[in-house]
N, CA, C and O atoms as a printed pandas DataFrame, in Angstrom:
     atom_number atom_name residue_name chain_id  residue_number  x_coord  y_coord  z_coord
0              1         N          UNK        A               1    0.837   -1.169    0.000
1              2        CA          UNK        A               1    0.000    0.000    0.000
2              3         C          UNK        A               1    0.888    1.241    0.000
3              4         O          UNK        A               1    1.908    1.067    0.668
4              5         N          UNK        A               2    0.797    2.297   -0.495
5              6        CA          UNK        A               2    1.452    3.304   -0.788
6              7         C          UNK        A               2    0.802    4.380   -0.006
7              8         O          UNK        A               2   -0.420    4.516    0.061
8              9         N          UNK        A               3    1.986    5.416    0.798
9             10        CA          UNK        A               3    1.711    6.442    1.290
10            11         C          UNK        A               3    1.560    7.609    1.144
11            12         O          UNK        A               3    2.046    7.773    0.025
12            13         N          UNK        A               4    1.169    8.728    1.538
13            14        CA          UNK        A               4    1.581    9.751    0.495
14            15         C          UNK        A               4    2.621   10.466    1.766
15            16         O          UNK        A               4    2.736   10.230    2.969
16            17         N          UNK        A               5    3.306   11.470    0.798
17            18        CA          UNK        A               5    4.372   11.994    1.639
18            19         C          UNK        A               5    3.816   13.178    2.033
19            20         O          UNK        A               5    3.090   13.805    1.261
20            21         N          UNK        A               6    4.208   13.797    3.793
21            22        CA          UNK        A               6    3.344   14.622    4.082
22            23         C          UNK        A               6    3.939   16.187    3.934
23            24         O          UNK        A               6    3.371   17.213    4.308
24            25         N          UNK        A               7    5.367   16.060    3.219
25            26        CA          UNK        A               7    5.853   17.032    3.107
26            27         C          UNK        A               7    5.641   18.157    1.348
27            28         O          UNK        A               7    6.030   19.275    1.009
28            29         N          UNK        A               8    4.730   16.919    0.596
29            30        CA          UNK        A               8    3.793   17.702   -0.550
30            31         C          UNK        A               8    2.399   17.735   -0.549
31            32         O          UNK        A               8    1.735   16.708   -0.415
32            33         N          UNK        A               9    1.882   18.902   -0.697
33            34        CA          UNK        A               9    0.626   19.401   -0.412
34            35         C          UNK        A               9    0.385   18.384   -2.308
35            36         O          UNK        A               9    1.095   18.317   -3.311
36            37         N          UNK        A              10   -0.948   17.809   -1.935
37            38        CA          UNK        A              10   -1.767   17.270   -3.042
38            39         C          UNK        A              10   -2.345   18.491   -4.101
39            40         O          UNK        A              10   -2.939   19.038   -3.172
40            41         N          UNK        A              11   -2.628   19.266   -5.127
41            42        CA          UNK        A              11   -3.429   20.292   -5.479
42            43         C          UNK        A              11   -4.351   19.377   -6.135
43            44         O          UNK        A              11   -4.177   18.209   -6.483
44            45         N          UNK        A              12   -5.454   20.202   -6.245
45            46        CA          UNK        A              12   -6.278   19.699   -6.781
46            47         C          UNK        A              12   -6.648   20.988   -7.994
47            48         O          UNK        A              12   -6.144   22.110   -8.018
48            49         N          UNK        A              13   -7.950   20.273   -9.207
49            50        CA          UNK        A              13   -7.754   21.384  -10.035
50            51         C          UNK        A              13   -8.614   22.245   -9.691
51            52         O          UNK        A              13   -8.694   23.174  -10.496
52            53         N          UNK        A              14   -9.301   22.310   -8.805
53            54        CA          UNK        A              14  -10.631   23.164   -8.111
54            55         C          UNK        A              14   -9.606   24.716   -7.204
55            56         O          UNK        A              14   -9.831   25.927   -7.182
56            57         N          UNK        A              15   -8.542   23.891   -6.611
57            58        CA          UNK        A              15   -7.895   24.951   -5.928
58            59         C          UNK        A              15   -7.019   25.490   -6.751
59            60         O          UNK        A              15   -6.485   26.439   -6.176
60            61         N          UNK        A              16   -6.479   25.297   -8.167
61            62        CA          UNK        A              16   -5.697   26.003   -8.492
62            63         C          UNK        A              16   -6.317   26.773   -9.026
63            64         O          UNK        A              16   -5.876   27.918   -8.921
64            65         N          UNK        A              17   -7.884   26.567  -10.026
65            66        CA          UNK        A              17   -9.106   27.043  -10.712
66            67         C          UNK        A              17   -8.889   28.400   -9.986
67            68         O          UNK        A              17   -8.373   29.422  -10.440
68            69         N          UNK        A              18   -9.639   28.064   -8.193
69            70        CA          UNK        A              18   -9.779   29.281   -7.892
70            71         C          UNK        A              18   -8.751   30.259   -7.568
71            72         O          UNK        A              18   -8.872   31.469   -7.377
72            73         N          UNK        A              19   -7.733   29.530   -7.539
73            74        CA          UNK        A              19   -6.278   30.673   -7.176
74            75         C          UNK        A              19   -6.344   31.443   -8.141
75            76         O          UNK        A              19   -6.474   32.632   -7.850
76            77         N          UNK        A              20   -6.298   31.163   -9.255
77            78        CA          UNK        A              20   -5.971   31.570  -10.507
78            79         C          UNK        A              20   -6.924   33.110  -10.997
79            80         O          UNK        A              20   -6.605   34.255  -11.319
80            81         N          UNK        A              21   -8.120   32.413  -10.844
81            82        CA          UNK        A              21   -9.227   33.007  -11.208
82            83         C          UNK        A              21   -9.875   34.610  -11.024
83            84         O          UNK        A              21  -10.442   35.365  -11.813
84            85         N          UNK        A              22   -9.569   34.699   -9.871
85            86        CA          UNK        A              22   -9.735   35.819   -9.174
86            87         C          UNK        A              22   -8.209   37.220   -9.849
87            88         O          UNK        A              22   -8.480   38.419   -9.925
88            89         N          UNK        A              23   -7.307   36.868  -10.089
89            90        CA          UNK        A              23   -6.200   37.720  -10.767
90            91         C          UNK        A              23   -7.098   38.125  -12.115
91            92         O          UNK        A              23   -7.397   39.291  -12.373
92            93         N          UNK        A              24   -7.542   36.797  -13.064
93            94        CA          UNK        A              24   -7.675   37.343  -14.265
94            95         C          UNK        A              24   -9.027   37.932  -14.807
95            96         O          UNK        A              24   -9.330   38.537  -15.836
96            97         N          UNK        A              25   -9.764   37.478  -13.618
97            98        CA          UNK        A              25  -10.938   38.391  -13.837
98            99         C          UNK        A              25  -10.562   39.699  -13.514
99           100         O          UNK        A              25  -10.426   40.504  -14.434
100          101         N          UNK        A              26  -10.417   39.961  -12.630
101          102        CA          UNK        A              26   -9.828   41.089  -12.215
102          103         C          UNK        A              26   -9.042   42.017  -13.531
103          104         O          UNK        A              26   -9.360   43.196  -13.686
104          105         N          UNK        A              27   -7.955   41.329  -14.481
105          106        CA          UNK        A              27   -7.586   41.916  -15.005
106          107         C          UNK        A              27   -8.343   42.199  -16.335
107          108         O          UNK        A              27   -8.158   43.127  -17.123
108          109         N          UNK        A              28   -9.200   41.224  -16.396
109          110        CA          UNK        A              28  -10.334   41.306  -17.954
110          111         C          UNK        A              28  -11.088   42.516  -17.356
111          112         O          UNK        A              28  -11.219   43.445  -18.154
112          113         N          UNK        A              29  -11.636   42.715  -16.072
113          114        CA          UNK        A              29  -12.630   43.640  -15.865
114          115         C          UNK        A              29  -12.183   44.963  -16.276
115          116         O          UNK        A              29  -12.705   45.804  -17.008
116          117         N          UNK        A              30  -10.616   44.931  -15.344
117          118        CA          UNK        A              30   -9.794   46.340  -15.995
118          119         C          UNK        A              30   -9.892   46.760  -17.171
119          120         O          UNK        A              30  -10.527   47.767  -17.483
120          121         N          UNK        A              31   -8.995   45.705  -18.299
121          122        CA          UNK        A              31   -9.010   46.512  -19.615
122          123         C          UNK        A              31  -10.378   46.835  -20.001
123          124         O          UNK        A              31  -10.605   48.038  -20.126
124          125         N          UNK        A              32  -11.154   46.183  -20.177
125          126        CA          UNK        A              32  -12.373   46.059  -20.882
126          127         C          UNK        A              32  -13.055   47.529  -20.486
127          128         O          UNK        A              32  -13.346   48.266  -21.428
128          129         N          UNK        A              33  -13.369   48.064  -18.878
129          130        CA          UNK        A              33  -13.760   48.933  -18.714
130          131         C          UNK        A              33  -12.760   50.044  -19.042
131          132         O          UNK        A              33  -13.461   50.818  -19.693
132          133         N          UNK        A              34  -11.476   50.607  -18.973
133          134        CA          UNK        A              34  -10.950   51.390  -19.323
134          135         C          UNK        A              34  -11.441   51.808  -20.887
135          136         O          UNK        A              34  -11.560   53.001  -21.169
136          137         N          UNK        A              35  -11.706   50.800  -21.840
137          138        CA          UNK        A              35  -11.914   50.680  -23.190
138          139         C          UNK        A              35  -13.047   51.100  -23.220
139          140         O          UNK        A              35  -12.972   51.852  -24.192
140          141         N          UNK        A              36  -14.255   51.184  -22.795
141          142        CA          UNK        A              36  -15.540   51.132  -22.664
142          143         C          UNK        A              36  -16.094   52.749  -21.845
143          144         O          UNK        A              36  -16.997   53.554  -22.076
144          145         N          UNK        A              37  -15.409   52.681  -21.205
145          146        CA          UNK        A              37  -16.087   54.205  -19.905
146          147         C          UNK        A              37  -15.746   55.614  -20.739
147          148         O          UNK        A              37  -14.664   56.058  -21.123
148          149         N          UNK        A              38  -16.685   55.977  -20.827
149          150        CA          UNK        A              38  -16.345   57.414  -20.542
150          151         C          UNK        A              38  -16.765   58.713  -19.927
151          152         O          UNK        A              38  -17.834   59.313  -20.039
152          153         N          UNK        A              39  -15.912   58.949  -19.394
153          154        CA          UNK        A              39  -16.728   60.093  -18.261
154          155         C          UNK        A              39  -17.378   61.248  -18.725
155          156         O          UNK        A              39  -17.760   62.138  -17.965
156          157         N          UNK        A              40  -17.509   61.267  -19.875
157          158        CA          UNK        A              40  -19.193   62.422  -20.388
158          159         C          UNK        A              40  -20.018   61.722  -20.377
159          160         O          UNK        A              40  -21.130   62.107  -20.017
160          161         N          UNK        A              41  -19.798   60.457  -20.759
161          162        CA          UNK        A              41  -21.432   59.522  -20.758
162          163         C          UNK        A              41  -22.319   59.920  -19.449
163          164         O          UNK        A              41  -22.108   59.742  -18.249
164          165         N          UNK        A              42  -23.432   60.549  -20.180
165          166        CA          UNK        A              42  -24.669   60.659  -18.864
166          167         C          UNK        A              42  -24.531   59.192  -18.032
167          168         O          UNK        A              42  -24.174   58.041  -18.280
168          169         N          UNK        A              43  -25.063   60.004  -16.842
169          170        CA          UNK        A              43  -25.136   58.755  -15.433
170          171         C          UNK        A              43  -26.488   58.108  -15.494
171          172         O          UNK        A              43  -27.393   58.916  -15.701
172          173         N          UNK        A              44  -26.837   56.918  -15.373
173          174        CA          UNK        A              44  -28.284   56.360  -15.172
174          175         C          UNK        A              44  -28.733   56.994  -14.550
175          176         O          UNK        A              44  -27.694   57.375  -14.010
176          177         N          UNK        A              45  -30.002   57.918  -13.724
177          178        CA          UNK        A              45  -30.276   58.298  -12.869
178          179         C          UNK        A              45  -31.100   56.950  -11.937
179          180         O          UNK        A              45  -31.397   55.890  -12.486
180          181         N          UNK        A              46  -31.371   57.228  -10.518
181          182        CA          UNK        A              46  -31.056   56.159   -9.139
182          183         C          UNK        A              46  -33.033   55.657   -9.837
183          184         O          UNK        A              46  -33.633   56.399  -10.616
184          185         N          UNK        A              47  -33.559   54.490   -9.367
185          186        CA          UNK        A              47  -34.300   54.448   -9.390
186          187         C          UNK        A              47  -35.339   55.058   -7.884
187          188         O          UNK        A              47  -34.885   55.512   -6.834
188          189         N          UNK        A              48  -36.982   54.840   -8.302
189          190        CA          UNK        A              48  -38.022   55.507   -7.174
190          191         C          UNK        A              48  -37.302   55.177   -5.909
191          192         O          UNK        A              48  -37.110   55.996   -5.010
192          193         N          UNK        A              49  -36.866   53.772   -5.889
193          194        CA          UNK        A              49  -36.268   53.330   -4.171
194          195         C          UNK        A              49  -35.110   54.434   -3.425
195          196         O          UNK        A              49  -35.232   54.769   -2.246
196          197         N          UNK        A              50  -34.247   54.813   -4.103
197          198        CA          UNK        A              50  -33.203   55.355   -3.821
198          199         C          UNK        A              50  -34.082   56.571   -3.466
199          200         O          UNK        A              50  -33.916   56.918   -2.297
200          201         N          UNK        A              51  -34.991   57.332   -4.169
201          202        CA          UNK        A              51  -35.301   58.563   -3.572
202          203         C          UNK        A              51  -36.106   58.305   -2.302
203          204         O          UNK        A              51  -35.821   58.829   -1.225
204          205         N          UNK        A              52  -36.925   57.634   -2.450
205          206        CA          UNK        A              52  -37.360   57.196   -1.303
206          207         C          UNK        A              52  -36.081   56.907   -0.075
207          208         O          UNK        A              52  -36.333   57.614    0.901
208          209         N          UNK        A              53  -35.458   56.502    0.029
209          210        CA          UNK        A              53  -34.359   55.839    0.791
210          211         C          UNK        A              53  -33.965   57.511    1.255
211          212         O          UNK        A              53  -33.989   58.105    2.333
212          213         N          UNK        A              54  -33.573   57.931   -0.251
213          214        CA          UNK        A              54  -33.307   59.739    0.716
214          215         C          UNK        A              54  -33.982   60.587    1.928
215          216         O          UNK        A              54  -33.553   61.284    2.848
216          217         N          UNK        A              55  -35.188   60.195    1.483
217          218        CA          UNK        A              55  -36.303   61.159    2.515
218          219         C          UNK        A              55  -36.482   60.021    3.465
219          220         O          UNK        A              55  -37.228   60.406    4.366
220          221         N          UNK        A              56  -36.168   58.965    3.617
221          222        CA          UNK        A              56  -36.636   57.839    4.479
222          223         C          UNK        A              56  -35.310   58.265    5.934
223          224         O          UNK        A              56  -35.394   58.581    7.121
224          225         N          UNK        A              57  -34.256   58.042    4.996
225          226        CA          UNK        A              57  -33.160   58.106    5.960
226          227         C          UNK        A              57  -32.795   59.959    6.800
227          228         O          UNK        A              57  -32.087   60.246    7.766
228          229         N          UNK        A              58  -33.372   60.561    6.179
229          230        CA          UNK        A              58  -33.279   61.660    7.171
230          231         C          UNK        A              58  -34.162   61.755    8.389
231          232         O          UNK        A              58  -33.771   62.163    9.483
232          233         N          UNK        A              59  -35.291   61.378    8.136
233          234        CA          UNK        A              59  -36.359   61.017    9.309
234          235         C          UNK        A              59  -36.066   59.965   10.189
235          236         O          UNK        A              59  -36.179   60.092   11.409
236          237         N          UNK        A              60  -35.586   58.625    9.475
237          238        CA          UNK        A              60  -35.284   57.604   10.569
238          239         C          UNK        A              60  -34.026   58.076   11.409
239          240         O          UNK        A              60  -33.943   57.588   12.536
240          241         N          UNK        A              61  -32.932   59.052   10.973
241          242        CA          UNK        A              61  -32.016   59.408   11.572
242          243         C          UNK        A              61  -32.676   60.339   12.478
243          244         O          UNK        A              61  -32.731   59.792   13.580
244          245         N          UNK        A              62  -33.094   61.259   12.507
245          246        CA          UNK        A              62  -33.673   61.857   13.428
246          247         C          UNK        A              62  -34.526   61.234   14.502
247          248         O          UNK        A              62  -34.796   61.851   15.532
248          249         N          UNK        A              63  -34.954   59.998   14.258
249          250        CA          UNK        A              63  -35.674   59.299   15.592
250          251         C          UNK        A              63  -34.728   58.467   16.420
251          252         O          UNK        A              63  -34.715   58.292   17.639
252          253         N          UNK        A              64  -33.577   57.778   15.044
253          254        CA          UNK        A              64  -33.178   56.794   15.733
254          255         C          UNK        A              64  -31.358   57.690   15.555
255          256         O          UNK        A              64  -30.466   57.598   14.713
256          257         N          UNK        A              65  -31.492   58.341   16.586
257          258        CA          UNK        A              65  -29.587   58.665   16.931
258          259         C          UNK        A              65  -28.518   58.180   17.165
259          260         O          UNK        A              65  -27.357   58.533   16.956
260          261         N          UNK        A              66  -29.255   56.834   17.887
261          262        CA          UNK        A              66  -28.052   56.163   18.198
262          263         C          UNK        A              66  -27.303   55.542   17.057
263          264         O          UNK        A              66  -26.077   55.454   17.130
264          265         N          UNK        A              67  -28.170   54.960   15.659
265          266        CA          UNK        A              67  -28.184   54.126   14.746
266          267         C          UNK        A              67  -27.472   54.445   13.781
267          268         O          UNK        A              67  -28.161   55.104   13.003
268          269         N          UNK        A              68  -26.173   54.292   13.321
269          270        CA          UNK        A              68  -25.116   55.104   12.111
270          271         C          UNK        A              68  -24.972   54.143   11.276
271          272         O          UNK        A              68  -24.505   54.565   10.218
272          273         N          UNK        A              69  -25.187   52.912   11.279
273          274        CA          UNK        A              69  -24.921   51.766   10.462
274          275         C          UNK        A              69  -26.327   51.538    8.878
275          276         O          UNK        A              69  -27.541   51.336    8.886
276          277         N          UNK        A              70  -25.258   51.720    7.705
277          278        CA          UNK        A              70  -26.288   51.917    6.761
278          279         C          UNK        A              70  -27.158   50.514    6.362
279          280         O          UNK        A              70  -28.067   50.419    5.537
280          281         N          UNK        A              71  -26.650   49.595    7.111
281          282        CA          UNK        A              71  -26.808   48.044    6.738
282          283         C          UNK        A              71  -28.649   48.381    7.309
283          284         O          UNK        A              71  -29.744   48.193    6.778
284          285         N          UNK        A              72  -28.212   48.930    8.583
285          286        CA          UNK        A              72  -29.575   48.870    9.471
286          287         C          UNK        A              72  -30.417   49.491    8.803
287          288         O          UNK        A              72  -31.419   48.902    8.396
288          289         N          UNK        A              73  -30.131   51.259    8.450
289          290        CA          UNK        A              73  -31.146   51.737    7.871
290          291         C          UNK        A              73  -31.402   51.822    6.831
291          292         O          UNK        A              73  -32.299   52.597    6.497
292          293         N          UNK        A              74  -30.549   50.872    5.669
293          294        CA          UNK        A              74  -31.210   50.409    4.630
294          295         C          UNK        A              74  -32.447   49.152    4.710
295          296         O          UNK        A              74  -33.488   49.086    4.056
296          297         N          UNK        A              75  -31.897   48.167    5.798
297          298        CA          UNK        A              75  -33.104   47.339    5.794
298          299         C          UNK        A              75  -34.152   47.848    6.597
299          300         O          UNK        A              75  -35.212   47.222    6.635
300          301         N          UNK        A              76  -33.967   49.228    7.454
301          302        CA          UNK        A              76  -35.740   49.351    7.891
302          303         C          UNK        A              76  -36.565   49.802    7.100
303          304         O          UNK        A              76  -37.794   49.750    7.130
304          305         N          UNK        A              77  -35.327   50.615    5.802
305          306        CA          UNK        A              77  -36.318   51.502    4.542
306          307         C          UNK        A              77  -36.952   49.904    3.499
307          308         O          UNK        A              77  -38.080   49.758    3.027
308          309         N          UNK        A              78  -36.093   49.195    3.437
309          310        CA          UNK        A              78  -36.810   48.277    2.660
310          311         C          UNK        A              78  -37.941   47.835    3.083
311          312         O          UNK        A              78  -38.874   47.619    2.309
312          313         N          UNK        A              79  -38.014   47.633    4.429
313          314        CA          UNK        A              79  -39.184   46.701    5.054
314          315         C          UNK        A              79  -40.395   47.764    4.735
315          316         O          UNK        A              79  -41.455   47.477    4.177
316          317         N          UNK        A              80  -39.938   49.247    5.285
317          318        CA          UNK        A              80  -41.044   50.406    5.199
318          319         C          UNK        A              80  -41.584   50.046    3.545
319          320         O          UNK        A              80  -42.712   49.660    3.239
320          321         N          UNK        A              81  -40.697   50.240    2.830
321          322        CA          UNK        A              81  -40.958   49.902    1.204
322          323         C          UNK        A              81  -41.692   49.225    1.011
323          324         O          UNK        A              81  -42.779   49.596    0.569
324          325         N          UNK        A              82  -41.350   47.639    1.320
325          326        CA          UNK        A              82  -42.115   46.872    0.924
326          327         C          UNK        A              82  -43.754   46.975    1.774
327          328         O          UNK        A              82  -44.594   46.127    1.477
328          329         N          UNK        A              83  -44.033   47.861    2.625
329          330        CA          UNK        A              83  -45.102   47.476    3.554
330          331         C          UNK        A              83  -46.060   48.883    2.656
331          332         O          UNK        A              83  -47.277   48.808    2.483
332          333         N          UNK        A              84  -45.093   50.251    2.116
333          334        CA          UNK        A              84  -45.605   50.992    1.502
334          335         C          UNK        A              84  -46.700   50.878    0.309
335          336         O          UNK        A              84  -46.252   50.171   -0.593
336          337         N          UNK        A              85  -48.229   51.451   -0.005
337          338        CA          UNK        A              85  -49.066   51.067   -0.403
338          339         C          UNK        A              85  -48.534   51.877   -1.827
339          340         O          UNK        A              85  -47.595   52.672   -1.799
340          341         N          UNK        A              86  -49.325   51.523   -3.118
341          342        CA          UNK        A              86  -48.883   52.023   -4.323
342          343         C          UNK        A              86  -48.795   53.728   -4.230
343          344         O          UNK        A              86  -47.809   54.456   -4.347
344          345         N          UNK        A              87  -50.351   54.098   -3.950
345          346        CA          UNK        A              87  -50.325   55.173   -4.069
346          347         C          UNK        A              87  -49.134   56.024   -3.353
347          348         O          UNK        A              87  -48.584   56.991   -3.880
348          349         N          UNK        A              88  -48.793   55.444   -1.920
349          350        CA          UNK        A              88  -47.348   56.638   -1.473
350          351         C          UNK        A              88  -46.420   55.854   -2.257
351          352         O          UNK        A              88  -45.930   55.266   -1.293
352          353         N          UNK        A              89  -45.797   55.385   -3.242
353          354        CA          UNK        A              89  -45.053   55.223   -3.776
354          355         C          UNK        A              89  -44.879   56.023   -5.223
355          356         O          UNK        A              89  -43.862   56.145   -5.906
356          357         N          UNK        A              90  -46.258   56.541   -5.461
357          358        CA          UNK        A              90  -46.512   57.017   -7.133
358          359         C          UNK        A              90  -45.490   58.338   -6.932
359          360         O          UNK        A              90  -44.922   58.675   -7.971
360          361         N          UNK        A              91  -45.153   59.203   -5.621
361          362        CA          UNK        A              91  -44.394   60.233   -5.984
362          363         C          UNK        A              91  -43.215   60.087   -6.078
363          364         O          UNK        A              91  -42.661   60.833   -6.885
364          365         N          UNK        A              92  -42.280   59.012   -5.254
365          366        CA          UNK        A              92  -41.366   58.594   -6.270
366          367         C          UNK        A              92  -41.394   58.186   -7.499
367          368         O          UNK        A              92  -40.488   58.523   -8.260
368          369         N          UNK        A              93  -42.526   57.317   -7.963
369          370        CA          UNK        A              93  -41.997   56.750   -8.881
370          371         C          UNK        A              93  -42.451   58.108  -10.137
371          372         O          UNK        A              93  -42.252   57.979  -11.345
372          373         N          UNK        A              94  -42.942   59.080   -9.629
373          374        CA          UNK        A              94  -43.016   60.037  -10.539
374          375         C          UNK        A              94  -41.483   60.521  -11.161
375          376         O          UNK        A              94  -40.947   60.467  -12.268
376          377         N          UNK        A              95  -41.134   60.979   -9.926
377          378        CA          UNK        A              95  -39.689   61.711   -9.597
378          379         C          UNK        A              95  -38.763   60.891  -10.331
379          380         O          UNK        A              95  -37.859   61.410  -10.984
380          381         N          UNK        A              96  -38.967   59.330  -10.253
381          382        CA          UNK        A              96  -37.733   58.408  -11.341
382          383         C          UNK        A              96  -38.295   58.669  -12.272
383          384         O          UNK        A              96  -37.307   59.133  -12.841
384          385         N          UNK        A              97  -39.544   58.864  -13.423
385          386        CA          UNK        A              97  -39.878   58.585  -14.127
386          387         C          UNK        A              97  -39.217   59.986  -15.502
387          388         O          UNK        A              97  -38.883   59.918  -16.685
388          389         N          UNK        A              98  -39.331   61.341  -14.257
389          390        CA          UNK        A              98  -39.123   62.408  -14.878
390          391         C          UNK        A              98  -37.960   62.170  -15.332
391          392         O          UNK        A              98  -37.595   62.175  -16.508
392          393         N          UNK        A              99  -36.850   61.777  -13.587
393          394        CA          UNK        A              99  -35.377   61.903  -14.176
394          395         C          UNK        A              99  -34.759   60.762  -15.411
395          396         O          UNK        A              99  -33.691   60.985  -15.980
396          397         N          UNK        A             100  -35.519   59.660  -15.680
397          398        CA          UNK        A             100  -35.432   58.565  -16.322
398          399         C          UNK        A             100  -35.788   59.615  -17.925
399          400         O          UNK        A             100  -35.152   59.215  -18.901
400          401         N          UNK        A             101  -36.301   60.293  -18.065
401          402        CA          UNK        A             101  -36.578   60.740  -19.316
402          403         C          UNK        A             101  -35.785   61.555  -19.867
403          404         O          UNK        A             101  -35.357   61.644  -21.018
404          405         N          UNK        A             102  -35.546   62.446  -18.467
405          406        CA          UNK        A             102  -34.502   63.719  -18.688
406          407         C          UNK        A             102  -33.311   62.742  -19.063
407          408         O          UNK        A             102  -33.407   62.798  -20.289
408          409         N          UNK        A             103  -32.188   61.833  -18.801
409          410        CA          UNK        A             103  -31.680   60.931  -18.337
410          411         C          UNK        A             103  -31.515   60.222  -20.376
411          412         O          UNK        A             103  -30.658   59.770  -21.136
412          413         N          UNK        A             104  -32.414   60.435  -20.368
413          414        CA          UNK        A             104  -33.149   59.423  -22.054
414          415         C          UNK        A             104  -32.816   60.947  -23.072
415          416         O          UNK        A             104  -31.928   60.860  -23.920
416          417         N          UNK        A             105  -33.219   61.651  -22.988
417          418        CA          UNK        A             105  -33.316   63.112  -23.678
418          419         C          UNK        A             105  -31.493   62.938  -23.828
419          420         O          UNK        A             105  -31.040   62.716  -24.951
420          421         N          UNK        A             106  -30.501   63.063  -22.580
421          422        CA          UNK        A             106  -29.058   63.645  -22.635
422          423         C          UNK        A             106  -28.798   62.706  -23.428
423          424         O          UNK        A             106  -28.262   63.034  -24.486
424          425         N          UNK        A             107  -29.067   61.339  -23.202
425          426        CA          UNK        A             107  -28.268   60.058  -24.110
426          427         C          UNK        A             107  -28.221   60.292  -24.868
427          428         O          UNK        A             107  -27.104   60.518  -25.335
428          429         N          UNK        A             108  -29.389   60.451  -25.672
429          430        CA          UNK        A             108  -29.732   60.572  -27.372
430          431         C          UNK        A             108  -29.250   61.632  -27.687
431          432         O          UNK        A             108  -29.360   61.738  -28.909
432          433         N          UNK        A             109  -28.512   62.948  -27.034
433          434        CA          UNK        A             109  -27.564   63.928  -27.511
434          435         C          UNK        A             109  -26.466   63.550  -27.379
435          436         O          UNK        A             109  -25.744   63.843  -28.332
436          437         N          UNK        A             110  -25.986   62.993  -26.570
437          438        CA          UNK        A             110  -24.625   62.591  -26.547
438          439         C          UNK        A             110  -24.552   61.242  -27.116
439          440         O          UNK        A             110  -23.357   60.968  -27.223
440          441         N          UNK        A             111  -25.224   60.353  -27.496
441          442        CA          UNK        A             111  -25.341   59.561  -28.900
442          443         C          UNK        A             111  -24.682   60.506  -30.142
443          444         O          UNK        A             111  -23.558   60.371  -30.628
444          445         N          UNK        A             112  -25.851   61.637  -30.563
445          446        CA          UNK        A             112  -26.254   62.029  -31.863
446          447         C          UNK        A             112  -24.675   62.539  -32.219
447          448         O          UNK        A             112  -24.049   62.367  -33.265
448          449         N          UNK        A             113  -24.067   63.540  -30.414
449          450        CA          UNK        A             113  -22.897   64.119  -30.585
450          451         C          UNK        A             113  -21.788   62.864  -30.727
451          452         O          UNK        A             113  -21.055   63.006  -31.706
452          453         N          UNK        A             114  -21.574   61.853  -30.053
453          454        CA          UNK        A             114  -20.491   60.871  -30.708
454          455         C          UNK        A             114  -20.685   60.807  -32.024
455          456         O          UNK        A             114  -19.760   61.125  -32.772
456          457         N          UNK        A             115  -22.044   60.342  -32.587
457          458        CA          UNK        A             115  -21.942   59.923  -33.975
458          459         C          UNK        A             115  -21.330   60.614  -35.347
459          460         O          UNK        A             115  -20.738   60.221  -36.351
460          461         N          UNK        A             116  -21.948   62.222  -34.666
461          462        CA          UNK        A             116  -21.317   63.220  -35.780
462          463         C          UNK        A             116  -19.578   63.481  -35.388
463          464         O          UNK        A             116  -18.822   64.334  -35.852
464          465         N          UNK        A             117  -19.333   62.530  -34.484
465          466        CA          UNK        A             117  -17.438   62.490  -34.151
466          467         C          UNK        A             117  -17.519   64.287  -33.551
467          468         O          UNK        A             117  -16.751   65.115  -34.041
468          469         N          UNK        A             118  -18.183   64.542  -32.845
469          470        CA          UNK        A             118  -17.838   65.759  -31.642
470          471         C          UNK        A             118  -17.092   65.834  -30.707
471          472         O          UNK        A             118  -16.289   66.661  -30.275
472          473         N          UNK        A             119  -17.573   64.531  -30.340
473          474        CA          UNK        A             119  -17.043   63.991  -28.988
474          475         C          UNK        A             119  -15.508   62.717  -29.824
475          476         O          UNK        A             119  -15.809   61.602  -30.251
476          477         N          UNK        A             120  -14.555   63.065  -29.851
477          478        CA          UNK        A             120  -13.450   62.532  -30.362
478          479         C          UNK        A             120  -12.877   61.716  -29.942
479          480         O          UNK        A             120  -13.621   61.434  -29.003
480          481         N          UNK        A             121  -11.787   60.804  -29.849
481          482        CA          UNK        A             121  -11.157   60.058  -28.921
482          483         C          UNK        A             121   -9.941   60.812  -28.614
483          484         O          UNK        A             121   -9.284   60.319  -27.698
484          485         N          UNK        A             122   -9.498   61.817  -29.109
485          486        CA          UNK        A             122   -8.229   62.405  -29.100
486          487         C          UNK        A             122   -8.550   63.319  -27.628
487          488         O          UNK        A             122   -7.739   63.569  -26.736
488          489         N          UNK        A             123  -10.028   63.724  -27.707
489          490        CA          UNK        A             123  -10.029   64.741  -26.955
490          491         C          UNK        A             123  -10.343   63.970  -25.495
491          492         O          UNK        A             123  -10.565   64.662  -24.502
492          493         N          UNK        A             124  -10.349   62.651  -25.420
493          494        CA          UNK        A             124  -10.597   61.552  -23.969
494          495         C          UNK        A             124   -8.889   61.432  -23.431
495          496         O          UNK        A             124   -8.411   61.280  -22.307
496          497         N          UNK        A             125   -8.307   61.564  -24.682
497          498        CA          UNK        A             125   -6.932   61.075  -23.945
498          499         C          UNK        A             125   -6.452   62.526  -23.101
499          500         O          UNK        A             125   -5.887   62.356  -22.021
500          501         N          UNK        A             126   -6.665   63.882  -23.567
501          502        CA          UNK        A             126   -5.998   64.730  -22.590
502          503         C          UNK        A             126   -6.963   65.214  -21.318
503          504         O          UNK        A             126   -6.878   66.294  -20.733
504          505         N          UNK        A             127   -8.060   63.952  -20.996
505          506        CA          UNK        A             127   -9.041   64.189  -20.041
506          507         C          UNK        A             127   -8.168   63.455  -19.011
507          508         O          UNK        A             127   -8.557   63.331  -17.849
């Protein structure tokens, strides 16, 4: 019967998989987004939750002082959320709906302006 020696670690291909793995994603994510981003591109604007979450968290801070942890007062705004009836929700979802358009309006200019080459690549590199 044969032993194994305890002075070599066995690998397996699961552990080298994940050794490995984590470097080169990492480095695909890099190039790819450097290639891809650019900082005139309009920002998505936040969806209804996030505004809600704004006006939620100034009030719950004011009751609850002791409480600085966003873990907490993100999950009491969710629970409030989810317990919230449509109608108090329609003025956020107004408020996303506007900025979602406004948001839609810039794209399609800064589309129209890449396409007619306005927006250059020469002029990204001395950004």
């Amino acid at each position: 019967m044969k032993t194994r020696s305890k002075d070599k670690p066995i690998a397996t291909a699961t552990a080298t998989a994940t050794a490995t793995a984590p470097k080169s994603l990492k480095a695909k994510k890099k190039s790819s987004l450097s290639l891809k981003d650019d900082p005139r591109k309009p920002k998505k604007p936040p969806t209804a939750f996030f505004y809600y979450l704004e006006d939620f968290r100034k009030t719950f801070q004011q009751q609850n002082p002791i409480v600085k942890s966003m873990r907490q007062i993100g999950k009491a705004c969710g629970d409030k959320w989810r317990t919230l009836s449509f109608e108090e929700k329609v003025a956020y979802y107004d408020i996303a709906t506007e900025k979602r358009a406004k948001f839609e309006r810039t794209m399609a200019e800064y589309i129209k302006r890449k396409e007619n080459g306005e927006l250059s690549d020469e002029s990204e590199d001395e950004l």
